[in-house]
NUMARKE-890016 format. One line per 10 residues: number of its first residue (from 1); for each residue x, y, z of C-alpha. Coordinates in steps of 0.5 Angstrom, whole numbers. Layout:
N
NUM) X,Y,Z ~ ...
//
This chain:
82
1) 12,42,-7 ~ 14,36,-12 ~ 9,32,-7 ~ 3,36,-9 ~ 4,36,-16 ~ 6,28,-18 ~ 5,23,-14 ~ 6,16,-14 ~ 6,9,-10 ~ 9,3,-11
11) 4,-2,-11 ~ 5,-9,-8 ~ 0,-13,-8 ~ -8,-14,-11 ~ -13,-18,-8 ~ -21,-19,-9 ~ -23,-19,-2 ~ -22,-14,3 ~ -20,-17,8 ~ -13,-21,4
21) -11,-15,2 ~ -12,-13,10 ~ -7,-19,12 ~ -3,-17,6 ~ -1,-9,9 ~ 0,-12,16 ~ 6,-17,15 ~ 8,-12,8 ~ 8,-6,13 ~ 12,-9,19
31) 18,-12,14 ~ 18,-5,8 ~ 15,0,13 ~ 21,4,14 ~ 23,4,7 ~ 16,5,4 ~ 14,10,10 ~ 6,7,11 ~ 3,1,7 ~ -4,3,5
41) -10,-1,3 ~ -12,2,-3 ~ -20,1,-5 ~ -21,0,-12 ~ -23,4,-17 ~ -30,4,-22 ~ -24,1,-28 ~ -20,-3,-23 ~ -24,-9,-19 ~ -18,-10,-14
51) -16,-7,-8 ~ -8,-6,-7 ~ -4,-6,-2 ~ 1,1,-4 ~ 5,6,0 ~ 4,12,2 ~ 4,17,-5 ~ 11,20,-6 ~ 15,23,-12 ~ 16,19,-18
61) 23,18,-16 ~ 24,16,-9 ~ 17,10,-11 ~ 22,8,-17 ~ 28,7,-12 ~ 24,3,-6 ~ 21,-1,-12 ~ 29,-2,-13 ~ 30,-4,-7 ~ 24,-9,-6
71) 26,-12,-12 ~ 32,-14,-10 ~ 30,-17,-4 ~ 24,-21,-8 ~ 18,-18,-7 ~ 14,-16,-13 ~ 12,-8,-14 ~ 10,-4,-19 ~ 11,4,-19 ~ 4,7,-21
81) 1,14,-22 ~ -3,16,-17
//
């Protein structure tokens, strides 16, 4: 029910060409799978040129905890609304 009403996504990665992005979710998705539980290729929007590399959506809380934990293990993230 909290799903539905806000979701997030812990954005890991932006790039300009699809298939970077593409590379970029295989590796995050075999190394950060369980904890993000699906890395996403996202395409990007009219106001955003880059396509991202994103878990599924999930609340505010649990995308701010995964990004924690991601942090910890050097990989960059960023919690985003959407």
């Amino acid at each position: 029910q909290q799903l539905k009403s806000e979701q997030y996504r812990v954005q890991l990665a932006a790039f300009r060409a699809t298939r970077d992005a593409d590379r970029a979710r295989a590796r995050l998705e075999s190394k950060y799978g369980k904890l993000l539980r699906e890395v996403e290729v996202v395409p990007p929007t009219p106001t955003q040129k880059m396509t991202t590399v994103s878990s599924a959506p999930m609340t505010q809380k649990d995308a701010e905890a995964a990004c924690g934990t991601l942090k910890k293990e050097h990989q960059h993230c960023e919690v985003v609304k959407g």
